[in-house]
N, CA, C and O atoms as a GROMACS GRO file, in nm:
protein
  512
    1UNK      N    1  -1.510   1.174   1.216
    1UNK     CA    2  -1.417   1.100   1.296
    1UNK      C    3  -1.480   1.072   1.433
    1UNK      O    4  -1.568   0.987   1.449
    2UNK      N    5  -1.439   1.136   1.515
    2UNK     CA    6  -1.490   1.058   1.627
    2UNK      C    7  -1.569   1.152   1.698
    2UNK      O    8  -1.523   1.263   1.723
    3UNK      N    9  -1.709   1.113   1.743
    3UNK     CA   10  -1.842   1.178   1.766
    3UNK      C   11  -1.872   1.140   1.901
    3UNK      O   12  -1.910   1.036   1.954
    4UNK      N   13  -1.842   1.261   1.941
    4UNK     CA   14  -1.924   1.212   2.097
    4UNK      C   15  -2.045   1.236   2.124
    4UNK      O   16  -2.103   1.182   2.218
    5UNK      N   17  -2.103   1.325   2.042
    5UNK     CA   18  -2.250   1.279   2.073
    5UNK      C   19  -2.311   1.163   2.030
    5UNK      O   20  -2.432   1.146   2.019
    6UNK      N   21  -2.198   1.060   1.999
    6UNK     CA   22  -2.322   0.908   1.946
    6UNK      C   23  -2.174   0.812   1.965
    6UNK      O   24  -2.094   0.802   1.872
    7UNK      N   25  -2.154   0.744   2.106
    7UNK     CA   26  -2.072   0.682   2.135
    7UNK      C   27  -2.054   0.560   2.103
    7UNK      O   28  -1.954   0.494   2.129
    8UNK      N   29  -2.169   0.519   2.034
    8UNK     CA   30  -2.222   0.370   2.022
    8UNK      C   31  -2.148   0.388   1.895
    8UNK      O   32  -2.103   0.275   1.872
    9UNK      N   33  -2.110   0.466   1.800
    9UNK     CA   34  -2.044   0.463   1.676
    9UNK      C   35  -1.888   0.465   1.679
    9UNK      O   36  -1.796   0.440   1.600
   10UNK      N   37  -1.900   0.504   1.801
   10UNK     CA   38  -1.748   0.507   1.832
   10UNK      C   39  -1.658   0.414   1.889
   10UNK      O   40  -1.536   0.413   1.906
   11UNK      N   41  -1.776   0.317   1.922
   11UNK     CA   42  -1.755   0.182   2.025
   11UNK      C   43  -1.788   0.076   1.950
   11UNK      O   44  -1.901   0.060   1.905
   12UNK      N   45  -1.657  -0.029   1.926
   12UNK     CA   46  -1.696  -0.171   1.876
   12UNK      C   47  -1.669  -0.253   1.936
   12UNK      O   48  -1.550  -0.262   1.969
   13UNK      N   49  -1.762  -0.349   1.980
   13UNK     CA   50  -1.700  -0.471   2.078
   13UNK      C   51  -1.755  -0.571   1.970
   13UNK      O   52  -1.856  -0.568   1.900
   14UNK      N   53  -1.613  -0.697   1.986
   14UNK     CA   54  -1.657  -0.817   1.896
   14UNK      C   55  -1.614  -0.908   1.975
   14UNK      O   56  -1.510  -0.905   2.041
   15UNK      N   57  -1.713  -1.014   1.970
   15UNK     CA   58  -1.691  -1.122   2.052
   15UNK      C   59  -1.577  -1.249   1.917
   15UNK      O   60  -1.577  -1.232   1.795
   16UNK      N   61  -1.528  -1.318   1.962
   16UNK     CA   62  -1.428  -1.380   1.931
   16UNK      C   63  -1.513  -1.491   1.795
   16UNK      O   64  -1.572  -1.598   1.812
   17UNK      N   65  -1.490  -1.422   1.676
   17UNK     CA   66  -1.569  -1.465   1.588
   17UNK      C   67  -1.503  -1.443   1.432
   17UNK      O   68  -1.402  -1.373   1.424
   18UNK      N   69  -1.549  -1.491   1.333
   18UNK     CA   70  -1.496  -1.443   1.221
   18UNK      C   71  -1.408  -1.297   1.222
   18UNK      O   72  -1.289  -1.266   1.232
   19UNK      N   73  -1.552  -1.217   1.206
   19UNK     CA   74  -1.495  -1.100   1.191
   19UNK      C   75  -1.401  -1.034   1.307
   19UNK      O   76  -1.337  -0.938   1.264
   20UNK      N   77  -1.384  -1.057   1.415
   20UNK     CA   78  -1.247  -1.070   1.499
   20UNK      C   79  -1.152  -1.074   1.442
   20UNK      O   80  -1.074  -0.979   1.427
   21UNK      N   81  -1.138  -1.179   1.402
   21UNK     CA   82  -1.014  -1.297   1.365
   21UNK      C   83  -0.966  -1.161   1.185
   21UNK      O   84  -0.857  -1.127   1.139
   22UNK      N   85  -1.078  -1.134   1.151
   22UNK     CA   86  -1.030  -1.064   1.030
   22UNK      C   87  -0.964  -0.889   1.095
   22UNK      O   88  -0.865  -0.829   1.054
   23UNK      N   89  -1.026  -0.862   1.167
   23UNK     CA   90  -0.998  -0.744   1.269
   23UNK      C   91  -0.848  -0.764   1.296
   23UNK      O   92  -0.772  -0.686   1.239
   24UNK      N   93  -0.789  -0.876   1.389
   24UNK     CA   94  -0.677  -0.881   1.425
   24UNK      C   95  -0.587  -0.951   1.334
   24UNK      O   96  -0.493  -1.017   1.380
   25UNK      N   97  -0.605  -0.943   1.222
   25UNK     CA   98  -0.540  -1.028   1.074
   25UNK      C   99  -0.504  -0.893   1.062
   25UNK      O  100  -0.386  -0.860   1.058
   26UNK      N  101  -0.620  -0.788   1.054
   26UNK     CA  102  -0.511  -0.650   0.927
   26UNK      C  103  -0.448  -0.600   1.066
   26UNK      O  104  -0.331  -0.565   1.048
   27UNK      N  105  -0.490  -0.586   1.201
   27UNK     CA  106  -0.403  -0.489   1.276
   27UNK      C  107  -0.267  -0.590   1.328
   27UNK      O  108  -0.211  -0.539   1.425
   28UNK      N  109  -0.200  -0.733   1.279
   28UNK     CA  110  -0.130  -0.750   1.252
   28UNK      C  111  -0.032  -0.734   1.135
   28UNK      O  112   0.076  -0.792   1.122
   29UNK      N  113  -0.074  -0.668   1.073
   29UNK     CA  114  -0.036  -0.662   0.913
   29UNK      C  115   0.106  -0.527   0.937
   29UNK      O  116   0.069  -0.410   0.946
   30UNK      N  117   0.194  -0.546   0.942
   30UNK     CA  118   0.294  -0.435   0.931
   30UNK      C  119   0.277  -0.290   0.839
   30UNK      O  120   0.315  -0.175   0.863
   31UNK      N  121   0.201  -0.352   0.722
   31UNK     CA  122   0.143  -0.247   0.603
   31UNK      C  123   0.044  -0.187   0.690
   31UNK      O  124   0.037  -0.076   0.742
   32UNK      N  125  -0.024  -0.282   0.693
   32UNK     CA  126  -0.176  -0.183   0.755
   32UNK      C  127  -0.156  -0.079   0.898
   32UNK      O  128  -0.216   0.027   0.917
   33UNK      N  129  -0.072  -0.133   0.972
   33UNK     CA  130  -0.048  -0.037   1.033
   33UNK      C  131   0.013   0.085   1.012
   33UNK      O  132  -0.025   0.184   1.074
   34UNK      N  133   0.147   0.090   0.893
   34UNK     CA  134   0.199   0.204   0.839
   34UNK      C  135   0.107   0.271   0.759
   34UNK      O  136   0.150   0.379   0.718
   35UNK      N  137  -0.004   0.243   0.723
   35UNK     CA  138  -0.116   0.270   0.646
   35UNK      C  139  -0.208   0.335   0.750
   35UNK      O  140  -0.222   0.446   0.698
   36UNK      N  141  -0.284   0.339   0.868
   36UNK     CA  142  -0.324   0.396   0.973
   36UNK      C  143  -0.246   0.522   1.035
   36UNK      O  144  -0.291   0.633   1.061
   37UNK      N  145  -0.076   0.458   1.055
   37UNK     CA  146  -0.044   0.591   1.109
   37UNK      C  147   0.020   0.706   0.970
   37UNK      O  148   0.100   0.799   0.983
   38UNK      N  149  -0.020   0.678   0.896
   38UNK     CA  150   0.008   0.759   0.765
   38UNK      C  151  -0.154   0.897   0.797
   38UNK      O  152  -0.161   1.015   0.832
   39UNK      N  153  -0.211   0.837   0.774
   39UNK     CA  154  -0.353   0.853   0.720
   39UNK      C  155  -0.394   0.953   0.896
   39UNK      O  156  -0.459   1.057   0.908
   40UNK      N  157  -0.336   0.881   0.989
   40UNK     CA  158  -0.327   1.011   1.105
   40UNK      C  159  -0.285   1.132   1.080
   40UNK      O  160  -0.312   1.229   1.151
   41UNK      N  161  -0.212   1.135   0.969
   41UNK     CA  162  -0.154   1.290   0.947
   41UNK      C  163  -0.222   1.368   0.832
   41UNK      O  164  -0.231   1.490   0.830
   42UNK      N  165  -0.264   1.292   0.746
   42UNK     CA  166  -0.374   1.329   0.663
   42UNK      C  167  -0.481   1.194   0.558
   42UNK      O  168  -0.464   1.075   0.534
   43UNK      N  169  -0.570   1.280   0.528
   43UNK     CA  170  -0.708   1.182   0.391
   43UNK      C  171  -0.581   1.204   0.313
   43UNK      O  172  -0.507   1.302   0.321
   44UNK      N  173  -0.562   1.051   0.202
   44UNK     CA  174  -0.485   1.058   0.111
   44UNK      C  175  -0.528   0.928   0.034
   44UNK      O  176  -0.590   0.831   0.077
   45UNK      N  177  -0.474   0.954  -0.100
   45UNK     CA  178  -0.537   0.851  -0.230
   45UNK      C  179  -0.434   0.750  -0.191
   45UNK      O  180  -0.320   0.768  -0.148
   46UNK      N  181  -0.507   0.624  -0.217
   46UNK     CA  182  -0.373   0.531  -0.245
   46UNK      C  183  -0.271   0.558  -0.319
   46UNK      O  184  -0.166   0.521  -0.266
   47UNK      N  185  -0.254   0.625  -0.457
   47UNK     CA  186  -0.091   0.653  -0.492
   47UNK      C  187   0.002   0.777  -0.409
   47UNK      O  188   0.124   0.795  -0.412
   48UNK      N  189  -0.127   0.868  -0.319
   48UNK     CA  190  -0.010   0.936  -0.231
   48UNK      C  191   0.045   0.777  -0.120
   48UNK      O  192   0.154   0.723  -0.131
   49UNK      N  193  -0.062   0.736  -0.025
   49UNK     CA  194  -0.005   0.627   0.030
   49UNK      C  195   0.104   0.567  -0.020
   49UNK      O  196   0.218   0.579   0.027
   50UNK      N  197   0.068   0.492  -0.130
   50UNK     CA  198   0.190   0.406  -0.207
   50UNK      C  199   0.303   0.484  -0.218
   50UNK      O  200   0.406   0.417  -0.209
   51UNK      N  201   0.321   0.617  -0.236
   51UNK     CA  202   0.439   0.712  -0.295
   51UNK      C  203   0.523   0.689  -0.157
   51UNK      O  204   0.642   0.654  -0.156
   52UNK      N  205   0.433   0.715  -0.023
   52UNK     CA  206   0.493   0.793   0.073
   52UNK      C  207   0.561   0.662   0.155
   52UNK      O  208   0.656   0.667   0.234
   53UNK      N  209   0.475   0.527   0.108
   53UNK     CA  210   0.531   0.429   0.190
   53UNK      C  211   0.595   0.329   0.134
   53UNK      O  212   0.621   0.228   0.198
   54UNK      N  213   0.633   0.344  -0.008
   54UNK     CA  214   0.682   0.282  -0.104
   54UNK      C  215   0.603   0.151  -0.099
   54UNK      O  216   0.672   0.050  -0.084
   55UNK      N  217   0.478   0.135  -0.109
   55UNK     CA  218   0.426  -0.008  -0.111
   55UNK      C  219   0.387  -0.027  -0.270
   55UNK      O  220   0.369   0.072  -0.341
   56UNK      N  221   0.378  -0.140  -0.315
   56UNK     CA  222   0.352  -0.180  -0.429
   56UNK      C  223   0.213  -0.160  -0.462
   56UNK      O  224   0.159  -0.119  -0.360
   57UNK      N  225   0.116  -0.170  -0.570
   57UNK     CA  226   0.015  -0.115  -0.586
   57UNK      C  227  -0.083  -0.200  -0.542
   57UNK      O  228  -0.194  -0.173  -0.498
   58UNK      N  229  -0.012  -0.340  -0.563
   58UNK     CA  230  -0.096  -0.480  -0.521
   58UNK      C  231  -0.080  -0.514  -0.363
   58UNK      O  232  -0.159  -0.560  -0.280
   59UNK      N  233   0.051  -0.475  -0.355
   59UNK     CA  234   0.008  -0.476  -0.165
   59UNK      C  235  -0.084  -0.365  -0.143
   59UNK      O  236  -0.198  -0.406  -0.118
   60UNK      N  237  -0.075  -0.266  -0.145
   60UNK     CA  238  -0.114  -0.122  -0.092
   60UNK      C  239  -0.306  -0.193  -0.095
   60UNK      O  240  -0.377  -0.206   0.004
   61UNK      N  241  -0.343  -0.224  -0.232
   61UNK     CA  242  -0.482  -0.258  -0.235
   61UNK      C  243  -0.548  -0.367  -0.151
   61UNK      O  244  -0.657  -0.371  -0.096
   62UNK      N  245  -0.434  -0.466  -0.161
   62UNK     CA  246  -0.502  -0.542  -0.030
   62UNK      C  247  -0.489  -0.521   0.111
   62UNK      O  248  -0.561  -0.586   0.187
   63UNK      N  249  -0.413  -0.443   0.152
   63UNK     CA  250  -0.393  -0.398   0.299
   63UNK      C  251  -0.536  -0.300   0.245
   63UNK      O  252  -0.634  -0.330   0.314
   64UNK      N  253  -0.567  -0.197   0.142
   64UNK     CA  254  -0.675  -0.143   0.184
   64UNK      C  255  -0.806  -0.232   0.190
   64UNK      O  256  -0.894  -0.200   0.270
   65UNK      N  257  -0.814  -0.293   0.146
   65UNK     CA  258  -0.950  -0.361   0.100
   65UNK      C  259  -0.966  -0.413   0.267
   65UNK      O  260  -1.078  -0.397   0.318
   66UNK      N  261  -0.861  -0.473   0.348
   66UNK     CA  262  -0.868  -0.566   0.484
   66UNK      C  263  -0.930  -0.434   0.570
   66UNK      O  264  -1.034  -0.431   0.635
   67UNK      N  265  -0.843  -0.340   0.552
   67UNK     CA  266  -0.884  -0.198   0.633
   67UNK      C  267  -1.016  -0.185   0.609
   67UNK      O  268  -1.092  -0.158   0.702
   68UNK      N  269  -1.053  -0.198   0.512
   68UNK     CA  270  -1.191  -0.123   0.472
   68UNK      C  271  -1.284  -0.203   0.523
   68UNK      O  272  -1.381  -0.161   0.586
   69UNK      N  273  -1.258  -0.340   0.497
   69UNK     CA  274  -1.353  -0.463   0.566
   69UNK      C  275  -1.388  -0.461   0.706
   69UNK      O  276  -1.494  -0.502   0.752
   70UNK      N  277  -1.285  -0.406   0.776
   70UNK     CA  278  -1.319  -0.421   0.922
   70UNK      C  279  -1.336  -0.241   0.982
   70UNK      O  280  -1.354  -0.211   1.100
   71UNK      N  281  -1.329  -0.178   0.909
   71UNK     CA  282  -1.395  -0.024   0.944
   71UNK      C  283  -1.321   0.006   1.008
   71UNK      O  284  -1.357   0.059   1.114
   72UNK      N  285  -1.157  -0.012   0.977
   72UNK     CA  286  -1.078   0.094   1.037
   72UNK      C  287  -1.050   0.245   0.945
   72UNK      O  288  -0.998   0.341   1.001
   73UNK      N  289  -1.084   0.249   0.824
   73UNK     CA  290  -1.046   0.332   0.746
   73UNK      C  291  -1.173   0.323   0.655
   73UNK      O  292  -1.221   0.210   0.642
   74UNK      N  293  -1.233   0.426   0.591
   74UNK     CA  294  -1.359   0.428   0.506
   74UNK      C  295  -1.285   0.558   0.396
   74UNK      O  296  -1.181   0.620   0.419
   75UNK      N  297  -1.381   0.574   0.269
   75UNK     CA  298  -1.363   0.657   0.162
   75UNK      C  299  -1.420   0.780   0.205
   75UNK      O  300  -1.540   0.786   0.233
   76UNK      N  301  -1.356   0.866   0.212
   76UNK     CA  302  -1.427   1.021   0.278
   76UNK      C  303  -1.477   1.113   0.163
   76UNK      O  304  -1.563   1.201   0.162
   77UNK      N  305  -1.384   1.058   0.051
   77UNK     CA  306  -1.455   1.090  -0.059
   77UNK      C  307  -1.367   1.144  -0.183
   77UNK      O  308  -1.258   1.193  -0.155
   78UNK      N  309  -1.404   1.139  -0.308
   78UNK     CA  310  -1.315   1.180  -0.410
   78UNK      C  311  -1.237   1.273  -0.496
   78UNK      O  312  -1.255   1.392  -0.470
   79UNK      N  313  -1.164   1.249  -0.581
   79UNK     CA  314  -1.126   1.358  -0.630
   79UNK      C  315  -1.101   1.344  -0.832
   79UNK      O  316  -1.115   1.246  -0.906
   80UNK      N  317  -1.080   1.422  -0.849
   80UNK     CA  318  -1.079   1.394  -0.989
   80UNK      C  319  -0.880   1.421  -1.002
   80UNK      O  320  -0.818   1.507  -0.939
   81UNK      N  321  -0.801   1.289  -1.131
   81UNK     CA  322  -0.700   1.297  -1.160
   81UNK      C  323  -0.683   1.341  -1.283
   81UNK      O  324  -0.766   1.317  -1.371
   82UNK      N  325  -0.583   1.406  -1.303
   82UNK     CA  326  -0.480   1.499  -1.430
   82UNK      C  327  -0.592   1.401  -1.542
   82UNK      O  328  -0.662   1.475  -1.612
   83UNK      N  329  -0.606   1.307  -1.556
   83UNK     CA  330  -0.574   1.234  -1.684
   83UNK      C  331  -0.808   1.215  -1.664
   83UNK      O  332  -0.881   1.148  -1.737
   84UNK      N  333  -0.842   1.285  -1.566
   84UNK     CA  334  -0.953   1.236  -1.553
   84UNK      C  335  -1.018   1.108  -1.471
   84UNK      O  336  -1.126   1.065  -1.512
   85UNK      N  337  -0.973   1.061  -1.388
   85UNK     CA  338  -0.961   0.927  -1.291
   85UNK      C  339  -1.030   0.972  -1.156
   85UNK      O  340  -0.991   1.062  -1.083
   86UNK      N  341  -1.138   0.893  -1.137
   86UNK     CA  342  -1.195   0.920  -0.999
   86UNK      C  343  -1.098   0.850  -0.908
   86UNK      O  344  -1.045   0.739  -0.916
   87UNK      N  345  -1.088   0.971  -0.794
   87UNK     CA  346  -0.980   0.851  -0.681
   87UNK      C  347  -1.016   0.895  -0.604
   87UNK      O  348  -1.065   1.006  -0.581
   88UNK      N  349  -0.990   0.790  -0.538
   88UNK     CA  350  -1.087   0.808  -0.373
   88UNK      C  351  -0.968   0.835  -0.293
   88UNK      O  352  -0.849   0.819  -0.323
   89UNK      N  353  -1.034   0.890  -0.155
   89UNK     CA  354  -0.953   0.976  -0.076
   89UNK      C  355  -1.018   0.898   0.072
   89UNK      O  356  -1.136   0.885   0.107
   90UNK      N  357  -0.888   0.853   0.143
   90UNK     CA  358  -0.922   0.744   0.244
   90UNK      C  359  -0.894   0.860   0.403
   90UNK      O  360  -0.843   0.971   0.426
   91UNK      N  361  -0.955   0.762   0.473
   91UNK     CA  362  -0.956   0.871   0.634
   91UNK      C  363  -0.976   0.746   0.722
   91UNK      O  364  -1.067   0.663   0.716
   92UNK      N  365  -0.866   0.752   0.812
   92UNK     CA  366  -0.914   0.660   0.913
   92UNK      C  367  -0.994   0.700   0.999
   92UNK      O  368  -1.007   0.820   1.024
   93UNK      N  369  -1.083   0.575   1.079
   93UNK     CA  370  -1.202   0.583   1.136
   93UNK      C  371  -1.168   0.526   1.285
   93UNK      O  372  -1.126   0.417   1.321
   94UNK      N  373  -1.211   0.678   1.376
   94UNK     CA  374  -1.165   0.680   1.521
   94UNK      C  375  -1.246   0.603   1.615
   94UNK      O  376  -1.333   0.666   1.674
   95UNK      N  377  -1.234   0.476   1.640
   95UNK     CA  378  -1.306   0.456   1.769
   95UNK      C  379  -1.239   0.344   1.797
   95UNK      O  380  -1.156   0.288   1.725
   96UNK      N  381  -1.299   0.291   1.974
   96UNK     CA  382  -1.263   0.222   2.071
   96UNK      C  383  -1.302   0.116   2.044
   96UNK      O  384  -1.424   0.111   2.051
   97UNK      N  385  -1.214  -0.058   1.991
   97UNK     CA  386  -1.261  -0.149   1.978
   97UNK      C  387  -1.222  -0.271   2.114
   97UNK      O  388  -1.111  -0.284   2.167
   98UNK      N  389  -1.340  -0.347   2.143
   98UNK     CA  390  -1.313  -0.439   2.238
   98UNK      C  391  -1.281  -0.583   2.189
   98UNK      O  392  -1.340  -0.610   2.085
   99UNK      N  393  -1.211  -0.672   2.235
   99UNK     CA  394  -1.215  -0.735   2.158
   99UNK      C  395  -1.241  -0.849   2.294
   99UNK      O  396  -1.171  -0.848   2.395
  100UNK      N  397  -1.360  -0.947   2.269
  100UNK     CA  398  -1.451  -1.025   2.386
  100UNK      C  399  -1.474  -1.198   2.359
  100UNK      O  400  -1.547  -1.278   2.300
  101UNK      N  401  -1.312  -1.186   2.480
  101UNK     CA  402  -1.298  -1.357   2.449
  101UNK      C  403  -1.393  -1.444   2.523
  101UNK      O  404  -1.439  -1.401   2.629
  102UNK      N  405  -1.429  -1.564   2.479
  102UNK     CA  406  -1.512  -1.652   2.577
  102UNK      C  407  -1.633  -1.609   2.641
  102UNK      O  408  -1.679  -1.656   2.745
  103UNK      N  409  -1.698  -1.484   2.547
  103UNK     CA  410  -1.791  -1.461   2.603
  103UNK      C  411  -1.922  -1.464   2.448
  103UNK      O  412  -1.914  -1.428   2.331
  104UNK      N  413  -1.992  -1.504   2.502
  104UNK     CA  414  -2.065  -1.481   2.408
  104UNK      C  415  -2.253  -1.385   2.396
  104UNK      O  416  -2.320  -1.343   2.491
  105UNK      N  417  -2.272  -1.381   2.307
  105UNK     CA  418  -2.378  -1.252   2.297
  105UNK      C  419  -2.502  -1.297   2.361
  105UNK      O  420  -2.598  -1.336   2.295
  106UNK      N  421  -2.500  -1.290   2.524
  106UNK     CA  422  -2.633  -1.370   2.559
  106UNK      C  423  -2.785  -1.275   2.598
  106UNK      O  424  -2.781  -1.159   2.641
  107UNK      N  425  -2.862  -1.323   2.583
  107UNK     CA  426  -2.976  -1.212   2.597
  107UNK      C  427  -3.002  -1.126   2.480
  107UNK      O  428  -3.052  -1.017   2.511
  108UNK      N  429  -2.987  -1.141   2.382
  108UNK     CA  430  -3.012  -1.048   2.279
  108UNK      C  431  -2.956  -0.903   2.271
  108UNK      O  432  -2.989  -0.819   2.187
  109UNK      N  433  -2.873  -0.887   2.365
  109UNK     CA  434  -2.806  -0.776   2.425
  109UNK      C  435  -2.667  -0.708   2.297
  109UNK      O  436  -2.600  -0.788   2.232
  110UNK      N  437  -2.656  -0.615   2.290
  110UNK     CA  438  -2.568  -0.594   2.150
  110UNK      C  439  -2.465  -0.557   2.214
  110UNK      O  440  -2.495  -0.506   2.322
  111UNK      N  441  -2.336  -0.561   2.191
  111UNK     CA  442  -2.199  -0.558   2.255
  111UNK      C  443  -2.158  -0.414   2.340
  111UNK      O  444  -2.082  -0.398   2.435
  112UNK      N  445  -2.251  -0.307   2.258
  112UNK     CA  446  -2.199  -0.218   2.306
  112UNK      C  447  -2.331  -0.171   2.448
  112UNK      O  448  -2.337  -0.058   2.496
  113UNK      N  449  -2.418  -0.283   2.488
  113UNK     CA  450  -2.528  -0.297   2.593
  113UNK      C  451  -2.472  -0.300   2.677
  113UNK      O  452  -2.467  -0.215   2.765
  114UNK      N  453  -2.399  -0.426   2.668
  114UNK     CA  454  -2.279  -0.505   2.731
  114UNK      C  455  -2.196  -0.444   2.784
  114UNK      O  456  -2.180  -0.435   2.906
  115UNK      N  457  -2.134  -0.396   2.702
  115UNK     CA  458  -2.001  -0.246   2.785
  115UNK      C  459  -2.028  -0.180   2.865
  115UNK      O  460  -1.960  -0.157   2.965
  116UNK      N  461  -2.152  -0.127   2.833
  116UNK     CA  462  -2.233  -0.021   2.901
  116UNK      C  463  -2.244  -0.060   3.046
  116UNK      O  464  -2.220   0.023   3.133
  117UNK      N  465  -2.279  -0.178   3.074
  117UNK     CA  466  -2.302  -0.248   3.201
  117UNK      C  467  -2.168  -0.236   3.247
  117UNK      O  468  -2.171  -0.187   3.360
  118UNK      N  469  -2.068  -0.256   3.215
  118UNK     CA  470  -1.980  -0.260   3.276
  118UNK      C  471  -1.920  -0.149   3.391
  118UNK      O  472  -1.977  -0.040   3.402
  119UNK      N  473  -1.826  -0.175   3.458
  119UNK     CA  474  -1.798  -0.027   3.584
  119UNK      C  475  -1.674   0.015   3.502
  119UNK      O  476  -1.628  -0.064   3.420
  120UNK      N  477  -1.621   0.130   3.520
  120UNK     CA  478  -1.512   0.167   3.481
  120UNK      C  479  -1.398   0.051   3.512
  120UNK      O  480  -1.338  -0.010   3.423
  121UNK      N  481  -1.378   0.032   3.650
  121UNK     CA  482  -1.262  -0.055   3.653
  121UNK      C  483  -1.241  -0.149   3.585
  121UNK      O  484  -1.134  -0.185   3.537
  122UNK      N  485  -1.368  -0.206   3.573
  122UNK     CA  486  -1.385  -0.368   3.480
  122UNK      C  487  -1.288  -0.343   3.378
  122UNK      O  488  -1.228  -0.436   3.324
  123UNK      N  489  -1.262  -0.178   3.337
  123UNK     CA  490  -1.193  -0.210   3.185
  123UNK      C  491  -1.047  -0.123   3.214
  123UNK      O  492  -1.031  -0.031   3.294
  124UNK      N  493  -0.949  -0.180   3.126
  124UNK     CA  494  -0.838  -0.132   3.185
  124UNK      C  495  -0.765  -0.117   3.042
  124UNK      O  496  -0.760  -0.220   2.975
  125UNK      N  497  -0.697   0.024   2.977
  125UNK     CA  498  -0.641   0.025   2.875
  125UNK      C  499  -0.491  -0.056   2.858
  125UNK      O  500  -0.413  -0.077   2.952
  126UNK      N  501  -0.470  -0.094   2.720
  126UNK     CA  502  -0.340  -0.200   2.697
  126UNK      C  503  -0.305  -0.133   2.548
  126UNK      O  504  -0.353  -0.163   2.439
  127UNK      N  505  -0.190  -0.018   2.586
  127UNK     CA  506  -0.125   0.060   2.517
  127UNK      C  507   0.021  -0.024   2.504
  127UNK      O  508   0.097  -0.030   2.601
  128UNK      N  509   0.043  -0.067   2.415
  128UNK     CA  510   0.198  -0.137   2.363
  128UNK      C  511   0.274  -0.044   2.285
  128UNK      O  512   0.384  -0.077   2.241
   0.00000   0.00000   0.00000
């Protein structure tokens, strides 16, 4: 989860781009968010998810698949079911994302270079 000895893993800045736009698609998603703060309380298979949040099996998979795409949540790893069924066991993934309008990646510089430069004040948290 979240590593402070390697901050750069913990830090995502995306400049206003595809994968943005897919970023703020699932953390609009009403599912995906009940799916994040689920998964705060524990690693759980999609049919505990589905059980606990009554989602359908076909929603539940595409809210995961969006999660998984943009690295808010990864497979921590599996387990074996009654009947013999590998199932994977999901964990959300802790870090600080920026999200960087109208700016774009100049100098060959990688986003989290970028941050780095920045002063503390420059950045200001937006807790809703």
């Amino acid at each position: 989860m979240w590593k402070e000895d390697n901050p750069e893993k913990n830090l995502k800045v995306l400049f206003i781009s595809e994968d943005s736009r897919k970023l703020v698609q699932a953390l609009s998603n009403a599912n995906s968010i009940k799916i994040l703060q689920l998964l705060e309380t524990g690693n759980m298979s999609a049919g505990e998810i589905a059980e606990k949040l009554s989602l359908g099996l076909n929603t539940l998979k595409y809210n995961l698949d969006s999660l998984l795409e943009v690295d808010l949540i990864r497979v921590s790893g599996t387990k074996w079911s009654q009947r013999g069924r590998k199932i994977k066991i999901y964990e959300p993934i802790e870090r600080i994302i920026v999200l960087v309008p109208g700016r774009k990646n100049v100098n060959g510089a990688s986003g989290f270079d970028l941050a780095m430069q920045r002063k503390d004040e420059d950045f200001r948290i937006i807790d809703n």
